[in-house]
C-alpha positions in Angstrom: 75.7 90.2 65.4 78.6 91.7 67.3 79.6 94.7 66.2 83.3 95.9 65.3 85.5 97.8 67.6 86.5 101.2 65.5 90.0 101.8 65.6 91.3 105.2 64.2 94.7 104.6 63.0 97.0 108.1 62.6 100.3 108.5 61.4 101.9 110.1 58.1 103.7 107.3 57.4 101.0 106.0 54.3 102.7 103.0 52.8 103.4 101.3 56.5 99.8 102.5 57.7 97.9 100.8 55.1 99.7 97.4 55.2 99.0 97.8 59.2 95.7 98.6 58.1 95.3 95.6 56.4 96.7 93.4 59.0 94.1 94.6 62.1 91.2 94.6 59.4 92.1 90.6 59.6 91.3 90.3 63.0 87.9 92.0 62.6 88.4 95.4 63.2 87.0 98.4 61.7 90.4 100.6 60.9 89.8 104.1 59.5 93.0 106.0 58.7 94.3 109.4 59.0 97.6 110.9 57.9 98.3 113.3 60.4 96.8 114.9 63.5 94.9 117.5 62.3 92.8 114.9 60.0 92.6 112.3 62.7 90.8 114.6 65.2 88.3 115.7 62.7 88.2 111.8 62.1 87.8 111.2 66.2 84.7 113.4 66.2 83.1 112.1 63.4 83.7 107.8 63.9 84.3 108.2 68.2 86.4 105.4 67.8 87.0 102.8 70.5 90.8 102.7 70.1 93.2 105.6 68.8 96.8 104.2 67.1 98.7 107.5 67.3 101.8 108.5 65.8 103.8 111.4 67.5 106.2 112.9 65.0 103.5 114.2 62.2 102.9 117.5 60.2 100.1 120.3 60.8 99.5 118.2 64.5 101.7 115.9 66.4 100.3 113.3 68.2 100.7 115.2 71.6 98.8 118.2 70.6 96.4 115.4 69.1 95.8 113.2 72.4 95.9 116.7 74.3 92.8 117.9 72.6 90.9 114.6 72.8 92.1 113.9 76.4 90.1 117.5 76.7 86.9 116.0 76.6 86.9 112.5 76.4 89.2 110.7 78.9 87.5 107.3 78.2 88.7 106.4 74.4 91.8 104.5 74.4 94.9 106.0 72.9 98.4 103.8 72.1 100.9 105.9 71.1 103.3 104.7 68.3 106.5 105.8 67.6 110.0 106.2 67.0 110.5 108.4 70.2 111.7 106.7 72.7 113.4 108.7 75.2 112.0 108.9 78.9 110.7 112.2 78.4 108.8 111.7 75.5 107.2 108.4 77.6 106.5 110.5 80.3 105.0 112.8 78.4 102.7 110.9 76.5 101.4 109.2 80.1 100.7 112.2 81.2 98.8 113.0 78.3 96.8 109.6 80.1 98.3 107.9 76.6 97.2 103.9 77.4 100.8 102.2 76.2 103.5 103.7 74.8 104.6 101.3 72.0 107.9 102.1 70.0 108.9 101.5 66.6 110.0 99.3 64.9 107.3 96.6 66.6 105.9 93.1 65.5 102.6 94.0 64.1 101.6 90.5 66.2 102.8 92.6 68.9 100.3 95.2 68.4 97.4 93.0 67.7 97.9 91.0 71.2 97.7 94.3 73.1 94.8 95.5 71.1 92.7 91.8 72.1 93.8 92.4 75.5 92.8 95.6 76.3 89.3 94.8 74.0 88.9 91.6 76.2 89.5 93.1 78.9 86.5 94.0 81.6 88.3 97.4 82.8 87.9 98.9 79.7 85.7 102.3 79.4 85.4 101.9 83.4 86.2 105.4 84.3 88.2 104.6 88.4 90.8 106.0 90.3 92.5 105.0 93.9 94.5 107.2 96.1 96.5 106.2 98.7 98.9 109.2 99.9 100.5 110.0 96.8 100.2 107.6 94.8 98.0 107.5 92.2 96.7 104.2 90.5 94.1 104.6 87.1 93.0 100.6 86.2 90.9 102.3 82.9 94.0 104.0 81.7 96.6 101.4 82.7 98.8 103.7 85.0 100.3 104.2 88.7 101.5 107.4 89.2 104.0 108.8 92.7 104.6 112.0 93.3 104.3 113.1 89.4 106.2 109.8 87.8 104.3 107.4 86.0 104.7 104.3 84.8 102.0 102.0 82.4 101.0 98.2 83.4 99.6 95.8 81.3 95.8 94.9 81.5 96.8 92.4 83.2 98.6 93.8 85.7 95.9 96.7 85.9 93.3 94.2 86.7 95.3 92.4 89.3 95.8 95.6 91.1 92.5 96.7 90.8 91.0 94.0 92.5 93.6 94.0 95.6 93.4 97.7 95.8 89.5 97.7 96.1 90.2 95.2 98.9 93.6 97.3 100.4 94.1 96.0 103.6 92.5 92.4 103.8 93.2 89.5 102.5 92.1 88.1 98.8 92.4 84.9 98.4 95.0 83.3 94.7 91.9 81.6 93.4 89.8 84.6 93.5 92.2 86.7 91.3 92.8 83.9 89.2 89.5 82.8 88.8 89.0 87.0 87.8 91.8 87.8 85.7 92.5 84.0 83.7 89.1 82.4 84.4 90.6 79.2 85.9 92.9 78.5 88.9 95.1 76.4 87.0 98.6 75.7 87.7 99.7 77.5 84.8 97.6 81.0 85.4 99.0 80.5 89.1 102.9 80.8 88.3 101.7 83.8 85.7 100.1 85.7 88.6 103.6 84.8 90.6 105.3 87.0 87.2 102.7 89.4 87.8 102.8 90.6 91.3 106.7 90.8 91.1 105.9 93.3 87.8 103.2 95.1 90.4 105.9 95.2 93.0 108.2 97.0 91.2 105.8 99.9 90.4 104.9 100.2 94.1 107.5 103.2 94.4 105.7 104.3 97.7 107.0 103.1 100.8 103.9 102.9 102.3 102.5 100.7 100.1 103.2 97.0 99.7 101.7 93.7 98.5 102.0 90.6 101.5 102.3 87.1 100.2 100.3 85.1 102.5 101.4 81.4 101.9 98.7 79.3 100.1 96.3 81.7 100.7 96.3 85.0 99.0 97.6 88.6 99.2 97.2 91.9 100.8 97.4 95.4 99.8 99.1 97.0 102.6 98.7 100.8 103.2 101.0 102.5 106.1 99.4 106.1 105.4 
């Protein structure tokens, strides 16, 4: 028998907590709940969950100081912050807390459950790995790319993608092998969604000296001009 991924589920806000409780329990996960920061990292040491769900704006210990001290030792556990700040700052801050995703309320609780099976599903999580290139920064295990001290979070996904080019920067992998990796199949489908993908990766390339090269109905490169 499989056993259940532990999710530790902190915020202050009871009545909301419990029906989201409720609604990951249905999908098969063990939720534990704590109603403020202080609670949920006496909670953390006790269940090491595999997932935190982590409010910011909370008495006795926001979730900031929260993720701060557990980043302190553990830099594996996944943390998704959730919460009513929104402001660039307060994103900022909580990726460089190495927060996972930075989900803002009010969200579909759907929502939350889809990003919770992809990041379970996925095979890059728990894999502690970092590339450098020059400045930039790129963390697949924690979802992030960082330039000169701005971050910005990608979708598992997207991480995975990336990962795979950027353990290969500077040669050639070919569509079906990243398809085949990510989606399992080299369908026509999966191959217009890595299309939507590498345009998303693109974008997050702030470094001029890096770039992904389409290489027509083969593949793509990672090039680095450091």
């Amino acid at each position: 028998m499989i056993k259940a991924k532990k999710i530790l589920l902190v915020d202050d806000d009871v009545k909301n907590s419990m029906l989201l409780k409720r609604f990951i329990e249905l999908e098969g996960y063990e939720v534990t709940y704590a109603p403020n920061g202080r609670i949920g990292l006496e909670l953390y040491r006790d269940l090491r969950p595999d997932l935190i769900l982590l409010d910011i704006n909370m008495p006795e210990m926001d979730g900031f100081e929260t993720a701060r001290a557990i980043r302190a030792t553990d830099r594996k556990v996944v943390i998704f912050f959730l919460t009513d700040r929104t402001d660039k700052v307060d994103r900022l801050h909580g990726f460089s807390l190495k927060g996972n995703d930075y989900i803002p309320k009010p969200f579909y609780p759907e929502e939350l459950i889809a990003k919770i099976h992809e990041r379970f599903d996925s095979g890059i999580l728990g894999r502690s790995m970092e590339f450098t290139f020059g400045k930039t920064i790129f963390r697949p295990d924690l979802c992030t790319i960082s330039y000169r001290g701005e971050t910005h979070s990608l979708s598992v996904r997207q991480s995975e993608i990336l990962a795979i080019l950027a353990a290969n920067a500077g040669e050639i992998v070919e569509r079906d092998y990243i398809l085949n990796a990510v989606w399992g199949d080299a369908s026509y489908a999966n191959s217009l969604a890595l299309n939507v993908q590498i345009s998303y990766i693109r974008k997050l390339l702030l470094d001029p000296a890096l770039s992904i090269v389409s290489l027509k109905k083969k593949g793509y490169i990672l090039a680095v001009d450091i």
